[in-house]
N, C-alpha and C positions, 0 to 999 in steps of 0.2 A: 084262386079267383076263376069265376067260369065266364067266359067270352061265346053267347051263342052254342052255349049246350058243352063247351070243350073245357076243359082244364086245364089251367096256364101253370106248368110245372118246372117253369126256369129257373135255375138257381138267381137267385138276387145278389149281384156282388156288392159291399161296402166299400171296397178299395176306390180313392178316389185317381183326379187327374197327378202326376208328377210335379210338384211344386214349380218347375222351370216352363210348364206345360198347362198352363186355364184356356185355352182358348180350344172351342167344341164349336164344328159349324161347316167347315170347308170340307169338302172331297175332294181331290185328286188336284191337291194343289190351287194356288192364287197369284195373280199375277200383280210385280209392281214395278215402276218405274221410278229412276233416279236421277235425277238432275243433278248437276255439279257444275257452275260454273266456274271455269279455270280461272286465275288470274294470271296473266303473262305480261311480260317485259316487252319494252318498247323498241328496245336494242335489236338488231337482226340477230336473231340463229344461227348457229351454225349446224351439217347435222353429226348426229349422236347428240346433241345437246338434249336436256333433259326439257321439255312445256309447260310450264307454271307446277316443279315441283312435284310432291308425292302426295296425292289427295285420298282422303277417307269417306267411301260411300257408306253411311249409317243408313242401319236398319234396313240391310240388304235381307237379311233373313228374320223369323220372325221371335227365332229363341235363338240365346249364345250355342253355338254346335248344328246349326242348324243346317239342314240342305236344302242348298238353290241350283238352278241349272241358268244359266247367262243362255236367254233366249237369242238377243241382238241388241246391238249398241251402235249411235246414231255420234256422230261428230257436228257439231253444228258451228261455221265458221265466219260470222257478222261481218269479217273483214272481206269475207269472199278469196281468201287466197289460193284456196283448195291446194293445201300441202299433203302429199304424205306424210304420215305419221306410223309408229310402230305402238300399240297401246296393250301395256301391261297393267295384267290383272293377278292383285296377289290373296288368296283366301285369310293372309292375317300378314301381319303390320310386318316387312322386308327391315329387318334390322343390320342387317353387313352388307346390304346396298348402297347407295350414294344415287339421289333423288333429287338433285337441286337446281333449282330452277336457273339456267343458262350456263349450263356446266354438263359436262358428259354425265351421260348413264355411266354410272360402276355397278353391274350386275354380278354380285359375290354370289360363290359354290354355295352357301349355308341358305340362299333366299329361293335357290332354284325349286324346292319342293313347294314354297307356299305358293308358286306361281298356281295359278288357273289352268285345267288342260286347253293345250292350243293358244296360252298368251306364251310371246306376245303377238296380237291380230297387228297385221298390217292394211293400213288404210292408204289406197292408191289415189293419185293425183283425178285419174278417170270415175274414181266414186262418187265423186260428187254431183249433185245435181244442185246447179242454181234455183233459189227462188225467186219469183215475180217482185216481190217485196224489197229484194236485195238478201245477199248474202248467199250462202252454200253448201249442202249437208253430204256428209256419207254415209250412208248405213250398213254394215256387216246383220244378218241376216241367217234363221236356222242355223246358229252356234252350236246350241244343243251342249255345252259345257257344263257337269253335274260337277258338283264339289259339297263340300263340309265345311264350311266356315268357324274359324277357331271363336271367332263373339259372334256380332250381330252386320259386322263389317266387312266392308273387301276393302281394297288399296289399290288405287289406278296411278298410274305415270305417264306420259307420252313421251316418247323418242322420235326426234327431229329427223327425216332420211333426207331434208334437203335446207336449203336456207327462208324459213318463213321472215317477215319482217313486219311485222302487224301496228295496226296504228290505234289501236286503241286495246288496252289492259285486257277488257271482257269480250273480248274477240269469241275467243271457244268457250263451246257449250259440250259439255257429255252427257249424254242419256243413254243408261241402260236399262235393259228389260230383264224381268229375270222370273222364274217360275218358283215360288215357296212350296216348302213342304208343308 
């Protein structure tokens, strides 16, 4: 084919995209945000107690095997308690853990690699900034955590580091941020 006098002499490939892999369009990555709200018990905390259980962030990444880096992740707390927390992040489902909601973290040797690098983030009492509206958020910030997620999920937790005692179920919010490949 001649383009303004030249000769276009590229080979033409047939091979197409990877079957796990149709999506053409993005450069250097996409950002998305994940909401998850917790549901917790009404009962006070203790800490090491485990905060509404073991939740699954879907379609963290945008193919099963996929890499994301965990930008920052925001805690948002209706009740306004502003507890510390310890919040674990696992790149697939922690199976010889123990996750349950008002009961200690049991963090088994077999779950320690699916963690996240840098989980578990601790979220302090002073992270928090009040809003106008009521309630009170903390945000961790330039994470910068790249990982391989075994599907399209990660797996959060939170660990109690002091006594919350929350008055309504949907108290916490999690949002995280995260960069796709």
């Amino acid at each position: 084919m001649t383009r303004q006098g030249l000769v276009d002499s590229a080979p033409q490939s047939s091979a197409g995209l990877p079957a796990s892999e149709n999506y053409i369009g993005h450069v250097g990555g996409q950002g998305v945000t994940i909401d998850s709200a917790l549901t917790v018990t009404l009962p006070a905390y203790v800490a090491g107690d485990c905060v509404a259980g073991l939740t699954e962030l879907a379609n963290v990444a945008r193919v099963s095997g996929g890499h994301v880096i965990l930008q920052a992740l925001t805690l948002w707390d209706r009740d306004d308690q502003e507890e510390p927390f310890d919040v674990f992040l696992f790149k697939e489902q922690p199976t010889s853990s123990t996750f349950t909601d008002a009961n200690p973290v049991v963090l088994h040797a077999d779950d320690r690699d699916k963690q996240i690098p840098g989980s578990p983030f601790r979220i302090y009492a002073g992270d928090y900034i009040a809003a106008q509206s009521g309630g009170s958020g903390a945000t961790k910030r330039n994470i910068g955590a790249a990982v391989e997620v075994t599907a399209t999920s990660v797996w959060v937790a939170l660990q109690a580091v002091d006594t919350p005692d929350y008055t309504n179920t949907d108290a916490l919010t999690l949002m995280t941020d995260w960069l796709q490949d």
